[in-house]
Biopython code that builds the backbone (N, CA, C, O; Angstrom):
import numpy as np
from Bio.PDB.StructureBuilder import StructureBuilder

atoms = [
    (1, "UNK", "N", (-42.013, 78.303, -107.660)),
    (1, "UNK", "CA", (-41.433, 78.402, -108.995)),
    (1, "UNK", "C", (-42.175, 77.440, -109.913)),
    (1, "UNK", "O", (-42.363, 76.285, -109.531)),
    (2, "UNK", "N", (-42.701, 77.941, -111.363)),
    (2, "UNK", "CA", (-43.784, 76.823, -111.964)),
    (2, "UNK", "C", (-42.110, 76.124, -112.209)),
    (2, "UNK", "O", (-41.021, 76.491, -111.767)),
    (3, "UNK", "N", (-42.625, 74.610, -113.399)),
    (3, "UNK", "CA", (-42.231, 74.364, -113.941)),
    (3, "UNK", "C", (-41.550, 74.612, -115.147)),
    (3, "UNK", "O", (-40.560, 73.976, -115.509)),
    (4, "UNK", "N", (-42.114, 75.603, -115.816)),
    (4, "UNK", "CA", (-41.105, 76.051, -117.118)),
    (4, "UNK", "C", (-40.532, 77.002, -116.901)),
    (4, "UNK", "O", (-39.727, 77.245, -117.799)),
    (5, "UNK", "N", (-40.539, 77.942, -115.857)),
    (5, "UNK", "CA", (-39.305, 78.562, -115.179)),
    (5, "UNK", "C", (-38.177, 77.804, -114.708)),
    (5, "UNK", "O", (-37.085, 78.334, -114.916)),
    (6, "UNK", "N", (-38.177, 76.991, -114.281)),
    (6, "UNK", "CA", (-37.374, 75.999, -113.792)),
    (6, "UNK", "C", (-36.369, 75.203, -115.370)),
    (6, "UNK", "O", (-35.163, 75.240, -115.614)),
    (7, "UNK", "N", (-37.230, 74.724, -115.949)),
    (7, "UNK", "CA", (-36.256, 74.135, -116.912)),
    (7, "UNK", "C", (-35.985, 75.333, -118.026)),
    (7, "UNK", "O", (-35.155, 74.951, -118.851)),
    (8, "UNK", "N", (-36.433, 76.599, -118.258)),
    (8, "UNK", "CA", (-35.530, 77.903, -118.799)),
    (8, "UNK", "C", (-34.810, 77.849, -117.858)),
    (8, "UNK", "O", (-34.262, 76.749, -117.937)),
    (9, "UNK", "N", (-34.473, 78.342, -117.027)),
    (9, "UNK", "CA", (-33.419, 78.867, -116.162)),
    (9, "UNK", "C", (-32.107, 77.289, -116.445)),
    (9, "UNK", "O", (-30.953, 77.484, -116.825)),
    (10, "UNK", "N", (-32.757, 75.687, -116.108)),
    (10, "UNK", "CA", (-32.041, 75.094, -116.310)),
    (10, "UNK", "C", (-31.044, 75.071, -117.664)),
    (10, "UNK", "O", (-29.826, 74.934, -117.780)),
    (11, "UNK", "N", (-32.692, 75.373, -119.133)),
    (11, "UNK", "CA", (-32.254, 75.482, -120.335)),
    (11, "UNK", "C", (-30.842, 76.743, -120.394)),
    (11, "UNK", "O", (-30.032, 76.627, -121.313)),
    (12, "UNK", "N", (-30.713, 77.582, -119.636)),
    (12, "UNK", "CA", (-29.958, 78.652, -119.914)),
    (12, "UNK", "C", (-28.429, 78.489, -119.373)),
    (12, "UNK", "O", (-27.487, 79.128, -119.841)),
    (13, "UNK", "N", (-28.328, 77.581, -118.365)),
    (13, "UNK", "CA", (-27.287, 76.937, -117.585)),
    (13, "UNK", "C", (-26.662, 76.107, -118.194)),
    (13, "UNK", "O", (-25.450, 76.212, -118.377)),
    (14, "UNK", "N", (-27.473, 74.990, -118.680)),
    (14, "UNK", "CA", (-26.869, 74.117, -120.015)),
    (14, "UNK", "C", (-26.233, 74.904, -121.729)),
    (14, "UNK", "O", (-25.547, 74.500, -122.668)),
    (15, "UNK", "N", (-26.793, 75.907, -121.450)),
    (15, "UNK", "CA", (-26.633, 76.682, -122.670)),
    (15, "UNK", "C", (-24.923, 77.311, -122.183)),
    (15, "UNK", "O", (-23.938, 77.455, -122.906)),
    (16, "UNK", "N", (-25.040, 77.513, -121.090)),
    (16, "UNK", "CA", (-23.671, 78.994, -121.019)),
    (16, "UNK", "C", (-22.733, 78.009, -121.105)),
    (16, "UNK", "O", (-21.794, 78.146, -121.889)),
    (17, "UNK", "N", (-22.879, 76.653, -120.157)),
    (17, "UNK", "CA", (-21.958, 75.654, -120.337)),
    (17, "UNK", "C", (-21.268, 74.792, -121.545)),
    (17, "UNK", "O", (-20.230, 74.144, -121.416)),
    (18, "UNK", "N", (-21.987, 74.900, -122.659)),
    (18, "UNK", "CA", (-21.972, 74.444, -124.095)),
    (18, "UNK", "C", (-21.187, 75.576, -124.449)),
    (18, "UNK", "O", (-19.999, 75.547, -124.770)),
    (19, "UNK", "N", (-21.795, 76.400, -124.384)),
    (19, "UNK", "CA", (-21.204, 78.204, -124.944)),
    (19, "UNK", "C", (-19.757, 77.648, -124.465)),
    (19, "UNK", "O", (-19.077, 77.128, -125.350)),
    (20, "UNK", "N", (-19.187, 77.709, -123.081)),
    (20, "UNK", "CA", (-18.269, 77.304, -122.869)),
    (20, "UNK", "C", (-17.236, 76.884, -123.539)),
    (20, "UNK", "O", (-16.474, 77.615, -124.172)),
    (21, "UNK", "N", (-17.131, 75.303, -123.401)),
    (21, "UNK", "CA", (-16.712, 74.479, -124.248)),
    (21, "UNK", "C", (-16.690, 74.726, -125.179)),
    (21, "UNK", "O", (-15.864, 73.988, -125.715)),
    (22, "UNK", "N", (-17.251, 75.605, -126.116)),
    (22, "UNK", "CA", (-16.925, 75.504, -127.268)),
    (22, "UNK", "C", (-16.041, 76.854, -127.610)),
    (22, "UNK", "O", (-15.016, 76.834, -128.291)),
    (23, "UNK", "N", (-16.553, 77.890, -127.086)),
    (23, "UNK", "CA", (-15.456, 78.760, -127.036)),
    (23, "UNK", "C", (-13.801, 78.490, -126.875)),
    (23, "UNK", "O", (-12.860, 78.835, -127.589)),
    (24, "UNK", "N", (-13.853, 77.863, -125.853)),
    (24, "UNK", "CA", (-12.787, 77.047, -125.500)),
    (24, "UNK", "C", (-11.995, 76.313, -126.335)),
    (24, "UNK", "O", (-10.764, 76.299, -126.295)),
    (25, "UNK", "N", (-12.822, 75.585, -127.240)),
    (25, "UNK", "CA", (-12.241, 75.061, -128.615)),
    (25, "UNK", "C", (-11.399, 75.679, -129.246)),
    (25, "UNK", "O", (-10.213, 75.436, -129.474)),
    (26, "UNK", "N", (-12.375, 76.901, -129.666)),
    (26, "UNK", "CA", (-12.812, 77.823, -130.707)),
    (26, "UNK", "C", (-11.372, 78.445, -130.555)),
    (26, "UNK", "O", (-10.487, 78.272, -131.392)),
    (27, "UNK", "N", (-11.273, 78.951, -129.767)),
    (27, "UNK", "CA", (-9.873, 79.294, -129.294)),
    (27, "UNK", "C", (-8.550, 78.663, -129.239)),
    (27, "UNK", "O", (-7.630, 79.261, -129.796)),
    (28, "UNK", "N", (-8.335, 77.655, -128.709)),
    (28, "UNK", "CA", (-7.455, 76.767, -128.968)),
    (28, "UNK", "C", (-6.842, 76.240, -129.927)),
    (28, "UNK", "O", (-5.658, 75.906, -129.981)),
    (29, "UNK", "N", (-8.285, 76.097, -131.314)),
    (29, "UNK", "CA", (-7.925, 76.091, -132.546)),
    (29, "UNK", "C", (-7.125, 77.238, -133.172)),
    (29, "UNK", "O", (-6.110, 77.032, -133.836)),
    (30, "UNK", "N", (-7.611, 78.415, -132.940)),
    (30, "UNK", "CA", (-7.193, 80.044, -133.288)),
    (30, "UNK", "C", (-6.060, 79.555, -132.505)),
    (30, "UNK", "O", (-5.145, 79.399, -133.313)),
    (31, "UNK", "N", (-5.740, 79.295, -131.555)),
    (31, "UNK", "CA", (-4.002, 79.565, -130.913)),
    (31, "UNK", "C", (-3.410, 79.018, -131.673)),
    (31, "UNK", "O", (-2.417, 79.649, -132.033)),
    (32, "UNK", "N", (-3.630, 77.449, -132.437)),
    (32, "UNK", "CA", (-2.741, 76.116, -132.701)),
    (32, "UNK", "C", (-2.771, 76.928, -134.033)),
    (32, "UNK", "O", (-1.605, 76.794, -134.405)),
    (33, "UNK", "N", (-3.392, 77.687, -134.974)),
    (33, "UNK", "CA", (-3.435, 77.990, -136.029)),
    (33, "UNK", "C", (-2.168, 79.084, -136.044)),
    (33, "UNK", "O", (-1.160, 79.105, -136.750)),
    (34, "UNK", "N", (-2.654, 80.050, -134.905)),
    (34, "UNK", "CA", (-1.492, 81.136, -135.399)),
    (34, "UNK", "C", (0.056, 80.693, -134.656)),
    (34, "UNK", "O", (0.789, 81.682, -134.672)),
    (35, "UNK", "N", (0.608, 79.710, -134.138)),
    (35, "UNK", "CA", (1.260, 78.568, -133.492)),
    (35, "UNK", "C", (1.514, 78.297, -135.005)),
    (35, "UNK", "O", (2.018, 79.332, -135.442)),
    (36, "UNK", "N", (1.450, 77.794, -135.552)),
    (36, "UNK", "CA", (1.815, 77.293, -136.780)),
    (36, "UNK", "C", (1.965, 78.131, -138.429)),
    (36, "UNK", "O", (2.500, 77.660, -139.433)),
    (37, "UNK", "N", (1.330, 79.432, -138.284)),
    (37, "UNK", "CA", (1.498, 80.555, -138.959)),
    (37, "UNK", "C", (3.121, 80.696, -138.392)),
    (37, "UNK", "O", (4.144, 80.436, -139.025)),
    (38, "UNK", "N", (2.989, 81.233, -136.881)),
    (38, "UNK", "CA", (4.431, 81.125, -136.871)),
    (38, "UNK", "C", (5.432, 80.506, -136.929)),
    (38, "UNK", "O", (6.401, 81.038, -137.471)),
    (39, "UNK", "N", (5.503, 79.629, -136.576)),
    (39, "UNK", "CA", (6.473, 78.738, -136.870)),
    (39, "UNK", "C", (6.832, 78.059, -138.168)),
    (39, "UNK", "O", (7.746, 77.242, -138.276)),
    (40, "UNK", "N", (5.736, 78.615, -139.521)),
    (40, "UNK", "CA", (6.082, 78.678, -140.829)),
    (40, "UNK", "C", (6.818, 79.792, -141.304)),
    (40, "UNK", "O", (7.805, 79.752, -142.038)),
    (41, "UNK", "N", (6.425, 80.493, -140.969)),
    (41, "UNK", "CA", (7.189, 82.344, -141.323)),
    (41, "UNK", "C", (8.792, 82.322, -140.593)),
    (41, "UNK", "O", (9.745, 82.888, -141.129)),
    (42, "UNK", "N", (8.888, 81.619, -139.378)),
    (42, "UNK", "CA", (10.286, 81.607, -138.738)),
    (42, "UNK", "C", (11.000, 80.096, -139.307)),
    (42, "UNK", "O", (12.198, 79.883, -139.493)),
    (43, "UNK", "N", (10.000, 79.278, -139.482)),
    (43, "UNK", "CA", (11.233, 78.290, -140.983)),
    (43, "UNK", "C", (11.217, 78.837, -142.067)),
    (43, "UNK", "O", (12.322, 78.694, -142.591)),
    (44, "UNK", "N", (10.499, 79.428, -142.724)),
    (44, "UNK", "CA", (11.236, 80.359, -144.040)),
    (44, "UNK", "C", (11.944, 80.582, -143.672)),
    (44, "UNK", "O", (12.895, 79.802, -143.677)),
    (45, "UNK", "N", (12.052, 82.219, -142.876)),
    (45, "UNK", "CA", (12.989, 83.035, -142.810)),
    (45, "UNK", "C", (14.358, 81.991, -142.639)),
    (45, "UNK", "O", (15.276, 81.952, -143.459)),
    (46, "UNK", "N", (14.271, 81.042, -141.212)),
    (46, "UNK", "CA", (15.742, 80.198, -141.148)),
    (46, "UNK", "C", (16.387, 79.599, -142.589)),
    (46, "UNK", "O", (17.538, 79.670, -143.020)),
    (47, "UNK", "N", (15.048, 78.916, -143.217)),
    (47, "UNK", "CA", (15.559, 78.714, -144.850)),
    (47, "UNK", "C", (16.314, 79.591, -145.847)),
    (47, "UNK", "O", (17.158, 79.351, -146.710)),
    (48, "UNK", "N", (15.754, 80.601, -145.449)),
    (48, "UNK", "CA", (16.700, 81.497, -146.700)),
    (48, "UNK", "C", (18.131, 82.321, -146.117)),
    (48, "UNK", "O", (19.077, 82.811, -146.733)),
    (49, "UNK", "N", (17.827, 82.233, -144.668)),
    (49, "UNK", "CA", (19.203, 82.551, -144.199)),
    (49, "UNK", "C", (19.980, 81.695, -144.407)),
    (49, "UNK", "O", (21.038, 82.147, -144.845)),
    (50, "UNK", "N", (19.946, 80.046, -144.238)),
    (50, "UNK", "CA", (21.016, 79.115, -144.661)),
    (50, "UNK", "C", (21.539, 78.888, -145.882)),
    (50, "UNK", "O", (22.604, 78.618, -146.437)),
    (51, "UNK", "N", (19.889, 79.190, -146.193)),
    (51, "UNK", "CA", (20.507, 79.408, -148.326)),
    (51, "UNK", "C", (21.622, 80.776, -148.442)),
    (51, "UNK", "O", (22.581, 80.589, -149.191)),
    (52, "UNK", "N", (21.566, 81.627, -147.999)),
    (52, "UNK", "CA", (22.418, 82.578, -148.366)),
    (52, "UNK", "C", (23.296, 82.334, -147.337)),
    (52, "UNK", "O", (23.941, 83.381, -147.396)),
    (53, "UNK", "N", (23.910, 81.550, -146.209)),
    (53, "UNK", "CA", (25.131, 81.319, -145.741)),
    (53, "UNK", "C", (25.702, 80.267, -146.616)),
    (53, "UNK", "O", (26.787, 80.593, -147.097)),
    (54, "UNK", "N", (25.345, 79.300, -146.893)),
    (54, "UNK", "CA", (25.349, 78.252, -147.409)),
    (54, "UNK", "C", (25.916, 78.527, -148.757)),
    (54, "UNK", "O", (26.814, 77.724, -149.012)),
    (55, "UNK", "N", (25.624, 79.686, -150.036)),
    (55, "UNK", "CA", (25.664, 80.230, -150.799)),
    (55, "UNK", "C", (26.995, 80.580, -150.960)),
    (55, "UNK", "O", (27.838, 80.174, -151.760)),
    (56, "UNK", "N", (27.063, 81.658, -149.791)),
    (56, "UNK", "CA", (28.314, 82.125, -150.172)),
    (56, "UNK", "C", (29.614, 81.638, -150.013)),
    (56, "UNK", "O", (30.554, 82.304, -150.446)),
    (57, "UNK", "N", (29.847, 80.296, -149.308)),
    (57, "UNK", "CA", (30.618, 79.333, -148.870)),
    (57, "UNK", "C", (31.062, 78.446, -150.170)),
    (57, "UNK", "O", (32.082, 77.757, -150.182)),
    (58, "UNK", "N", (30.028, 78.578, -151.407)),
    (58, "UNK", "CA", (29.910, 77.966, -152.330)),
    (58, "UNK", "C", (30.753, 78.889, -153.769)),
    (58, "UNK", "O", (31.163, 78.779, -154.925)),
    (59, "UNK", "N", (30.623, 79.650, -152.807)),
    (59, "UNK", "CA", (31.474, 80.573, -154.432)),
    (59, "UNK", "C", (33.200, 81.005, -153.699)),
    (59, "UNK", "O", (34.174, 81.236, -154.416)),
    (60, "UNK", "N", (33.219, 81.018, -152.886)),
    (60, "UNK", "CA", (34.835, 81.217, -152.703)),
    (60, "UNK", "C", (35.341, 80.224, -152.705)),
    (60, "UNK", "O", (36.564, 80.155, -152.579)),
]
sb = StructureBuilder()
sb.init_structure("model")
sb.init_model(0)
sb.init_chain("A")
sb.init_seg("    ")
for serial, (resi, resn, name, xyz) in enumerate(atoms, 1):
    if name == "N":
        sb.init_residue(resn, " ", resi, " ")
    sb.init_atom(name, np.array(xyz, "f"), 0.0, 1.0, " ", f" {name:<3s}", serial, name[0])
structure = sb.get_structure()
């Protein structure tokens, strides 16, 4: 095997492994993001349901 076969093949190993990790990120971020999309959309919604229980307690 020459030598610059050897460190491509290495170069390509170090590469998938980076690829990796960062995918990995990449993702995690995308989870924590839509993780927090939801859990904004389900405190609205709880917000305006208490406003309108809350509401009508206020007028009788």
């Amino acid at each position: 095997m020459r030598k610059s076969t050897l460190w491509t093949v290495l170069g390509v190993i170090a590469a998938i492994v980076i690829a990796w990790f960062l995918v990995n990120i990449l993702f995690s971020l995308v989870a924590f993001a839509f993780r927090l999309l939801a859990v904004a959309v389900v405190a609205l919604i709880v917000f305006f349901v208490l406003r309108v229980v809350f509401a009508r307690r206020d007028v009788d």
